[in-house]
N, C-alpha and C positions, 0 to 999 in steps of 0.2 A: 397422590400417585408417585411410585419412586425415580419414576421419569425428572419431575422435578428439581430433584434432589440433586441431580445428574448434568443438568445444564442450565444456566442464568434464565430462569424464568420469567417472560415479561406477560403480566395477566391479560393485558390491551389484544397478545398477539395470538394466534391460533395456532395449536400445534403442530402443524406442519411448518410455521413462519419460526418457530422457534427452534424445531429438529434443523429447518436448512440454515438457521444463522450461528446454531453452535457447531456444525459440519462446516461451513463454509470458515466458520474462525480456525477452526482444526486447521483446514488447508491451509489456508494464507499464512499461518503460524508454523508452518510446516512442521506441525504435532501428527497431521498424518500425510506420509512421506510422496512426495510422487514415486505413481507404481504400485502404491500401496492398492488393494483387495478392499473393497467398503463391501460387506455382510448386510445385504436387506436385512435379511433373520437375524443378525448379531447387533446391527442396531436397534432391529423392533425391540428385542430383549434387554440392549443396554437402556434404552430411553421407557420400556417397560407398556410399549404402545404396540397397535398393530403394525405389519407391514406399508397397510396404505399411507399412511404418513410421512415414512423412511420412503417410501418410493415417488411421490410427489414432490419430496423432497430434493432428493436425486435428481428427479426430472428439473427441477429448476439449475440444480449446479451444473447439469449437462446443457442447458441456456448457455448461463454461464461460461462455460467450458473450462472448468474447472476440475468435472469427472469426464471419463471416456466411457461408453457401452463395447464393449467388445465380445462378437460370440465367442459362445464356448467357452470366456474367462468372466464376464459380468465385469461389472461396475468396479475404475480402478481412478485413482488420482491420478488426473493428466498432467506431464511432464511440466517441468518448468524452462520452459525453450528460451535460451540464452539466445539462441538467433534471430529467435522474434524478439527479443528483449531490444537486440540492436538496431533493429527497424522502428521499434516504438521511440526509442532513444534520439533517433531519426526526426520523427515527424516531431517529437516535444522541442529537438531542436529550434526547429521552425518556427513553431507556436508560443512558448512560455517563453523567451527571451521577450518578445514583444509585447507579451500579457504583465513582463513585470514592468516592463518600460512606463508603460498605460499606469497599470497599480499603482509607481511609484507619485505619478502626476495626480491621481485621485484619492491617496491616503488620508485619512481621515486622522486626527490627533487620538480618538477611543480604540483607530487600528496600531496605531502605534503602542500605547497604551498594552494592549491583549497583547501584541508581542511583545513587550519588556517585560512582563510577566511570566508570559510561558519561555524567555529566553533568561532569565532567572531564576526559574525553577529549575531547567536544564543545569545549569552552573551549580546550583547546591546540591543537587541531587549528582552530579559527577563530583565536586568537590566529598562529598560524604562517604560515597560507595564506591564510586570507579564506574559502577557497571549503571549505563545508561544506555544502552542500545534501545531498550522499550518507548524510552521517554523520545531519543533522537526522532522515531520514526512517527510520534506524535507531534512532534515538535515539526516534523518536517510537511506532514499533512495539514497541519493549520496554517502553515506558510503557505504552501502552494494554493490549498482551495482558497487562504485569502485575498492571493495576488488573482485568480480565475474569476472570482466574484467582482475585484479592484476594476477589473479591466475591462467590465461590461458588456464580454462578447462571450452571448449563450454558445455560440458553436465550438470555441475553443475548450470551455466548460464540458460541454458533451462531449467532446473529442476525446478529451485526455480522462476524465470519469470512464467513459468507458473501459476506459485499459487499466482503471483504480488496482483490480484485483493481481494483473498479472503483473504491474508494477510491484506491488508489494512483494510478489515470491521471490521477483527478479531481486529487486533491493533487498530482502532477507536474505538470501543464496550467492550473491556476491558478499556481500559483508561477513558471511561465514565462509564462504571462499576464498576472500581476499583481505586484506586488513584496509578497510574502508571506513571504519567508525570516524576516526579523528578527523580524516580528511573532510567527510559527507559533514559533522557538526562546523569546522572551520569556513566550510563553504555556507553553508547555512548563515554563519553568523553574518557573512560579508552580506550576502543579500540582504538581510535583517538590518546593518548598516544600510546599507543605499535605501532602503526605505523609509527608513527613519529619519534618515537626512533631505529625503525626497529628492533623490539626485535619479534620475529618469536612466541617463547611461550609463550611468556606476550599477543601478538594478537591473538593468539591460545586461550587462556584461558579467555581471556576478553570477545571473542565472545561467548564462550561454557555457561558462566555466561548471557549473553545477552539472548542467545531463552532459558538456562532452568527457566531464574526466567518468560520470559514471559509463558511458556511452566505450569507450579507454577501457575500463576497468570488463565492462561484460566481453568483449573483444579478447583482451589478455587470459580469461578465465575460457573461454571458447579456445582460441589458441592450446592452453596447457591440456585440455581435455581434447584435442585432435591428433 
């Protein structure tokens, strides 16, 4: 099928779980734009499937809320709300400074381990190319869900997962917005430090520094945009 052809095809997953996670990467990649027009008919065509798929589809990214149903306009990519960014910002305040506190008390030497590896890859891969934005925002997801898993508290976990996707836009759309790359990897790495040293308030404070200068930064970019 030329569908295939057209998006990373996982054989395990059912073509509707594949049409919503290569749409869902579009967005969060912001390959398609918020605001943007999603085409039931234009996708059935691109993916080379019926409509019912592309629309089951849809229906789960509008779960999500990641598309809008709007009449008279249909199905469009929901905004990336810098204001709810700052609310979320908010509550990770609250939460992940304490999650890394925990984490850094329960770090295991094989967590340590995965992070000096993925925090040397970072380094030769910006050493080689310059352009590491891709790798920062992996790098920066293996930290967080390490410290959320460290710190043995499922509702902190579920709390801030929930917000995984609109996290992502926010932090892709500020760092195109703002010059964030350098600062967001320097912070990284301090946390990465305090874990490795297994110092509880040095991870504590590193993280607390980590969502307020982003938390700063969604603010400043709302700011210029009012």
């Amino acid at each position: 099928m030329q569908w295939r052809n057209k998006i990373k095809m996982d054989a395990r997953k059912t073509i509707i779980d594949n049409i919503y996670e290569a749409l869902r990467s579009d967005i969060n990649r912001l390959k398609l734009k918020p605001g943007e027009k999603i085409s039931e008919a234009g996708m059935a065509k691109k993916y080379n499937v019926s409509r019912a798929p592309v629309r089951d589809a849809i229906r789960r990214l509008q779960q999500d809320k990641l598309v809008l149903v709007k009449p008279q306009i249909g199905t469009i990519v929901a905004p990336v709300s810098l204001e709810k960014g700052k609310d979320i910002c908010q509550v990770r305040l609250l939460l992940e400074p304490y999650a890394a506190e925990v984490a850094a008390e329960m770090i295991t030497n094989e967590d340590i381990r995965i992070l000096d590896e993925q925090f040397d890859f970072l380094e030769s891969i910006t050493n080689k190319t310059g352009e590491n934005q891709k790798y920062i925002f992996k790098t920066d997801n293996i930290l967080h869900r390490m410290i959320w898993r460290l710190c043995g508290n499922t509702e902190i976990y579920q709390i801030i997962d929930g917000y995984k996707d609109e996290i992502h836009r926010i932090r892709l759309a500020t760092l195109k917005l703002a010059d964030r790359t350098v600062p967001t990897e320097e912070e990284m790495r301090a946390i990465y430090k305090a874990l490795q040293q297994k110092d509880p308030l040095a991870s504590r404070d590193a993280m607390y520094t980590h969502i307020l200068n982003l938390k700063t930064t969604v603010e400043e970019v709302l700011a210029e945009e009012s």
